[in-house]
ZAVEXSE-455534 format. One record per atom (N, C-alpha, C): residue in one letter; residue number from 1; y, x, z. Coordinates in Angstrom, 1 decimal, m for minus. Atoms other than C-alpha are relative to their C-alpha. Layout:
// ZAVEXSE-455534
+------+-----+--------+--------+--------+
: rest :  nr :      v :      u :      w :
+------+-----+--------+--------+--------+
:    A : NUM :      Y :      X :      Z :
...
+------+-----+--------+--------+--------+
//
This chain:
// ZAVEXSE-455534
+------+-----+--------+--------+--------+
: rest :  nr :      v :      u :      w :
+------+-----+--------+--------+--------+
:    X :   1 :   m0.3 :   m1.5 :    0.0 :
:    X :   1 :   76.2 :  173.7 :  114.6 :
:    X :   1 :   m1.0 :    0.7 :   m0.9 :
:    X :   2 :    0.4 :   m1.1 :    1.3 :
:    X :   2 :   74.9 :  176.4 :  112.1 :
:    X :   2 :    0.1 :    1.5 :    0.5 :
:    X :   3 :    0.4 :   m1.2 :   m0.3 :
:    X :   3 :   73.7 :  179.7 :  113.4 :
:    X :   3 :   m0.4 :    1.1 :   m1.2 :
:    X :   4 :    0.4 :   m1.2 :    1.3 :
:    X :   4 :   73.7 :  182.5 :  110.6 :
:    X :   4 :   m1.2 :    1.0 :    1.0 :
:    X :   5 :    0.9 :   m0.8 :   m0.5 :
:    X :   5 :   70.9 :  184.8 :  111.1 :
:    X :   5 :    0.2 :    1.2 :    0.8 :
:    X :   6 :   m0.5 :   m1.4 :   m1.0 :
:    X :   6 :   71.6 :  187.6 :  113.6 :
:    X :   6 :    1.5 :   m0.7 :    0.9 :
:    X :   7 :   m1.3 :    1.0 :   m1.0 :
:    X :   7 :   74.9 :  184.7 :  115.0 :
:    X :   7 :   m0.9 :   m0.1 :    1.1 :
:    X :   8 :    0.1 :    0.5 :   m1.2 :
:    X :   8 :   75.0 :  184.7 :  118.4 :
:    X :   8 :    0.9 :   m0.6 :    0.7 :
:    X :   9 :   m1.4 :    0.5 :   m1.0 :
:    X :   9 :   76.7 :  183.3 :  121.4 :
:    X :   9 :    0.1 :    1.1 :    1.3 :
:    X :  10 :    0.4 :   m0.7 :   m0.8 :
:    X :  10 :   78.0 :  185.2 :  124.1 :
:    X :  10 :   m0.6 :   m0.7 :    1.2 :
:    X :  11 :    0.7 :    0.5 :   m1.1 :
:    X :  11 :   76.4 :  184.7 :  128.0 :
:    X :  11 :    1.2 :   m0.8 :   m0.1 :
:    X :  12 :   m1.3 :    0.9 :   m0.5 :
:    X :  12 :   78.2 :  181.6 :  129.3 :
:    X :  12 :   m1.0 :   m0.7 :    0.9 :
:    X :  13 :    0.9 :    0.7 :   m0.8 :
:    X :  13 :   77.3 :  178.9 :  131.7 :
:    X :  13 :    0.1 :   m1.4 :   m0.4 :
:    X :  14 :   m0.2 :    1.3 :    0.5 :
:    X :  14 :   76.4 :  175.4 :  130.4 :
:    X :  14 :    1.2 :   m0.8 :    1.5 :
:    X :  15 :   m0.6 :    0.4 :   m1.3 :
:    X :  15 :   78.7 :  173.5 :  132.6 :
:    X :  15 :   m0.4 :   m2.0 :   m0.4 :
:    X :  16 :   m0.1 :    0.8 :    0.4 :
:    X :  16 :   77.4 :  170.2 :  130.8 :
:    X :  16 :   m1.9 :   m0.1 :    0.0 :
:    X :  17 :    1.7 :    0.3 :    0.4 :
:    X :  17 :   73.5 :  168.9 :  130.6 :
:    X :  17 :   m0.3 :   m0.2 :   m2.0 :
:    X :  18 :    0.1 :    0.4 :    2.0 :
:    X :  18 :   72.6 :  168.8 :  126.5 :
:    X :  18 :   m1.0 :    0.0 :   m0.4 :
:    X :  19 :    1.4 :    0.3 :    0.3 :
:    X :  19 :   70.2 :  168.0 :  124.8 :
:    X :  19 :    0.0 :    0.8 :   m1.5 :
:    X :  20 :   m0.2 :   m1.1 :    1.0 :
:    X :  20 :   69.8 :  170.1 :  121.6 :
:    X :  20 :   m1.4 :   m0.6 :   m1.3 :
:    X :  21 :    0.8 :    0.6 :    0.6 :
:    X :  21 :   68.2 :  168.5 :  118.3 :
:    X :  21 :    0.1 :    0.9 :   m1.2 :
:    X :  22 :    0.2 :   m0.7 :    1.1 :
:    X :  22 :   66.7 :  170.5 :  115.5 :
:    X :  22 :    0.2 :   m0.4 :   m1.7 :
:    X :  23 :   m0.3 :    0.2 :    1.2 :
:    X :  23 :   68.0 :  169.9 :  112.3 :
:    X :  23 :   m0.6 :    0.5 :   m1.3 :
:    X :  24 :    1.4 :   m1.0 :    0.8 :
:    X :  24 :   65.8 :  172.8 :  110.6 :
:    X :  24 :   m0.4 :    1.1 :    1.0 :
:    X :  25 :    0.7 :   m1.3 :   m1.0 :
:    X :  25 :   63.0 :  175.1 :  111.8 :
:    X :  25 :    1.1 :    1.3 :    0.0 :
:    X :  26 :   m0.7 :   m1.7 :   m0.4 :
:    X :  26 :   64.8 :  178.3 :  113.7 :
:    X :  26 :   m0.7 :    0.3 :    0.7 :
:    X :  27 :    0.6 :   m0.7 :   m0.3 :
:    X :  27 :   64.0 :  180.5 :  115.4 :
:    X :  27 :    1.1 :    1.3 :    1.4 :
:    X :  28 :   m0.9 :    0.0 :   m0.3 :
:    X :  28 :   66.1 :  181.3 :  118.5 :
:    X :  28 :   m0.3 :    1.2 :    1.4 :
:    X :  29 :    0.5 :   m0.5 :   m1.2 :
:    X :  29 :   65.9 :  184.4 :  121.3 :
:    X :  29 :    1.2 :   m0.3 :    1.0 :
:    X :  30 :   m0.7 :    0.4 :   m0.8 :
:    X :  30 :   67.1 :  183.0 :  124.5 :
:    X :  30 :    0.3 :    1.2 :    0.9 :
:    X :  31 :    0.0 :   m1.9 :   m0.4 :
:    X :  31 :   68.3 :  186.1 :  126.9 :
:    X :  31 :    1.0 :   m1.3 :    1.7 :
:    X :  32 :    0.0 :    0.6 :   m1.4 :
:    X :  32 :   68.4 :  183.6 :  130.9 :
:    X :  32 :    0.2 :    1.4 :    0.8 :
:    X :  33 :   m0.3 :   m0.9 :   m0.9 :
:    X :  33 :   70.6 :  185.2 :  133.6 :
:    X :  33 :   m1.0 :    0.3 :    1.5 :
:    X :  34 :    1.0 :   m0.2 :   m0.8 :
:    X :  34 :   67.9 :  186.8 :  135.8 :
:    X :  34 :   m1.6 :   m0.3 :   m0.5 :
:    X :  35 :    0.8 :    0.9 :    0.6 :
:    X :  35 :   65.3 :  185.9 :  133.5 :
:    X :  35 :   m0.8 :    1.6 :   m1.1 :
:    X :  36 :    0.0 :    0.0 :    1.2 :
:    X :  36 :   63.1 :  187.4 :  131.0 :
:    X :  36 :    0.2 :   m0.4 :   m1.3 :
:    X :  37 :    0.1 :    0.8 :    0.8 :
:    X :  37 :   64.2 :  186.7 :  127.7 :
:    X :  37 :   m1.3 :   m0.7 :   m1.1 :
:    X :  38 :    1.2 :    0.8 :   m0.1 :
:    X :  38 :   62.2 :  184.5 :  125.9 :
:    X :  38 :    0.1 :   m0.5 :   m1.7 :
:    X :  39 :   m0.6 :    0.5 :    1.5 :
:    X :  39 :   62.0 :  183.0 :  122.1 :
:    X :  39 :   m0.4 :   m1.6 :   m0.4 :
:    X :  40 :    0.1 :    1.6 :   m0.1 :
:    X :  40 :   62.8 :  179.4 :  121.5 :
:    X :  40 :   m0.5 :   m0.6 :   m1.8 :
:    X :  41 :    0.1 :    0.3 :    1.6 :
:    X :  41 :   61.4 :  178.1 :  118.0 :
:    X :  41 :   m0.9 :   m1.7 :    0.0 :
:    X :  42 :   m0.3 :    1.9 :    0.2 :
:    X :  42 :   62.1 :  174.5 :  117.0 :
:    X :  42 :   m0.5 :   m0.3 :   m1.6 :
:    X :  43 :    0.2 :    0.0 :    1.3 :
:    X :  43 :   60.9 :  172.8 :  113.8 :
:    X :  43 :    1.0 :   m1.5 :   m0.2 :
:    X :  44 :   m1.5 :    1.4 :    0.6 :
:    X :  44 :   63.6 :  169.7 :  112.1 :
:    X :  44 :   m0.7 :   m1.0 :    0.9 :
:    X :  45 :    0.5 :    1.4 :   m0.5 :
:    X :  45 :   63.0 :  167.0 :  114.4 :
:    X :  45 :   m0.1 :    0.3 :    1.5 :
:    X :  46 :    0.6 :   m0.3 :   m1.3 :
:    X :  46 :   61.9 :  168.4 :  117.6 :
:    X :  46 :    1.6 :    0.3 :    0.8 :
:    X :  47 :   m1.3 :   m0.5 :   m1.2 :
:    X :  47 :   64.4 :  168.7 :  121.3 :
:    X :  47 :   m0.6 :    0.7 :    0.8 :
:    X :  48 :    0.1 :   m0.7 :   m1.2 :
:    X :  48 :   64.9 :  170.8 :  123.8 :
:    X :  48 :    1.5 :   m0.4 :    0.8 :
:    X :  49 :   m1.0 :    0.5 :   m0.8 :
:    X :  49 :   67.1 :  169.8 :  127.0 :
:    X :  49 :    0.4 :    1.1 :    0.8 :
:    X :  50 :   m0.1 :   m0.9 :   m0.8 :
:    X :  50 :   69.2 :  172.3 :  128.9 :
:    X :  50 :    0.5 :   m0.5 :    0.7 :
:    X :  51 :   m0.5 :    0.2 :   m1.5 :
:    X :  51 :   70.2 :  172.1 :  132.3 :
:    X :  51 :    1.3 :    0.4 :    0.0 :
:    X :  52 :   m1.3 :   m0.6 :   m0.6 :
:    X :  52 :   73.8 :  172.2 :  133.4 :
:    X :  52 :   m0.2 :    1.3 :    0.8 :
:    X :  53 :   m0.1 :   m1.0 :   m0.7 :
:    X :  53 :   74.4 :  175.6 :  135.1 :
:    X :  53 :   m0.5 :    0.8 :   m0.6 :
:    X :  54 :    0.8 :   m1.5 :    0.7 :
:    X :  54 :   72.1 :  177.8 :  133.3 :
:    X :  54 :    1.2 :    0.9 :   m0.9 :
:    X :  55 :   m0.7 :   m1.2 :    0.2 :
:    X :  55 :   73.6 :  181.1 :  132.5 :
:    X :  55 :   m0.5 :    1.0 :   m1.5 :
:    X :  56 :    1.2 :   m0.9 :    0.9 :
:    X :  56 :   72.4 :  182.3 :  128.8 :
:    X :  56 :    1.0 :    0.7 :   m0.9 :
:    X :  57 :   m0.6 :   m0.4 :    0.9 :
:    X :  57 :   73.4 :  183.9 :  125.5 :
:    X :  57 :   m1.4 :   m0.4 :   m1.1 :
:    X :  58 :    1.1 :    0.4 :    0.9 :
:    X :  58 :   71.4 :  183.1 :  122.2 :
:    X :  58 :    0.2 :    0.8 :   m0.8 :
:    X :  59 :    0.1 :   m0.9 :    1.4 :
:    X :  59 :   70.7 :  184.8 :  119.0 :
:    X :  59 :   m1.0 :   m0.4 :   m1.0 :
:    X :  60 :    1.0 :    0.1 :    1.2 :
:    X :  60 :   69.1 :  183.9 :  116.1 :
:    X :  60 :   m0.5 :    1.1 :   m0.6 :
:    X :  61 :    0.9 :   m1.1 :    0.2 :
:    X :  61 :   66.1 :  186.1 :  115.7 :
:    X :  61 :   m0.5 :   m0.5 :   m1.3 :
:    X :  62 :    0.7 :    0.6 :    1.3 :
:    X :  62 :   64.7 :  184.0 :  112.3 :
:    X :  62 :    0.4 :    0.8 :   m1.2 :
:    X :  63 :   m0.6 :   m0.6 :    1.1 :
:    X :  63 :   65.3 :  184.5 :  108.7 :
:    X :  63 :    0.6 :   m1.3 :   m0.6 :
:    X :  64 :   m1.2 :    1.0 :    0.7 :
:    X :  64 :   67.2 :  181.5 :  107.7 :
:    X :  64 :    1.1 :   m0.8 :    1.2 :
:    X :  65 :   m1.0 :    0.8 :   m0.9 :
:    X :  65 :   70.1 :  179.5 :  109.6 :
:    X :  65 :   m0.6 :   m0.6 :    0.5 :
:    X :  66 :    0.4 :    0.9 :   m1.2 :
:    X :  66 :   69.6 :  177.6 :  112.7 :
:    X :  66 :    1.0 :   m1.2 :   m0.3 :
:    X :  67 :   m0.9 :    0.6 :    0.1 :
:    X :  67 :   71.0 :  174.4 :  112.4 :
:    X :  67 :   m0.5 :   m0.9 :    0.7 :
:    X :  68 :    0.5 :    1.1 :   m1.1 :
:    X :  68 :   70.9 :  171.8 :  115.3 :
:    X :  68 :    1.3 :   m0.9 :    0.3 :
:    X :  69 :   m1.1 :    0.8 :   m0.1 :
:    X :  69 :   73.4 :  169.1 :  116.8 :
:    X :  69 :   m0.4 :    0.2 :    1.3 :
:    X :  70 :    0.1 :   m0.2 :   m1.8 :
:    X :  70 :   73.9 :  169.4 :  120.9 :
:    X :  70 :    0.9 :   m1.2 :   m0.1 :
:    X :  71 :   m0.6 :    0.3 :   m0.7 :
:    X :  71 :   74.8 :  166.7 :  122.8 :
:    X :  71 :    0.6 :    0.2 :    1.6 :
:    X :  72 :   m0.7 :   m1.2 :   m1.4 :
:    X :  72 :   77.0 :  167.6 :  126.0 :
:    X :  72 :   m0.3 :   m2.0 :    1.2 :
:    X :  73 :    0.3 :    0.8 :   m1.3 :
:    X :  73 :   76.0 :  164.9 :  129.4 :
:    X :  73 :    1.0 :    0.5 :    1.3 :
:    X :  74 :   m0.8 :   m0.1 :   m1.1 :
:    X :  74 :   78.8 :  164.7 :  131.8 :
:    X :  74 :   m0.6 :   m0.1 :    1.5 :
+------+-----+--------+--------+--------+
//
C-alpha cells in the first residue's frame, strides 16, 4: 500500500491481526477509538503488529509517501 501525504483511512475496525512492514521511512498519526492519538514513525525495514479489533483511522502526517505491505492473520 502507498499512502500520499495528507492520504488517510477512515476509522474502521481491524477485524483481522496484521502485521505491517515498512517499505520506506513514514511518518503516520494514528487517531485509537478512546485513545489519545499518537504518531507512528517507521523506517524501510522495521514492523509494527496490530491487534484484531482495534478501532483507528490513519493519516500520513510526513512529507513523502508511506509505503508498507500489511499482512491480514485470520
Amino acid at each position: 500500500m502507498t499512502m500520499a501525504v495528507g492520504g488517510h483511512t477512515e476509522q474502521h475496525e481491524e477485524k483481522y491481526d496484521r502485521l505491517v512492514v515498512a517499505v520506506s521511512n513514514f511518518e503516520l498519526q494514528e487517531n485509537i477509538a478512546g485513545q489519545l492519538s499518537s504518531i507512528l514513525e517507521l523506517k524501510a525495514g522495521e514492523i509494527r503488529w496490530i491487534p484484531r479489533g482495534a478501532t483507528h483511522a490513519t493519516t500520513n502526517v510526513g512529507t513523502s509517501p508511506a509505503t508498507f505491505i500489511t499482512f491480514e492473520f485470520d
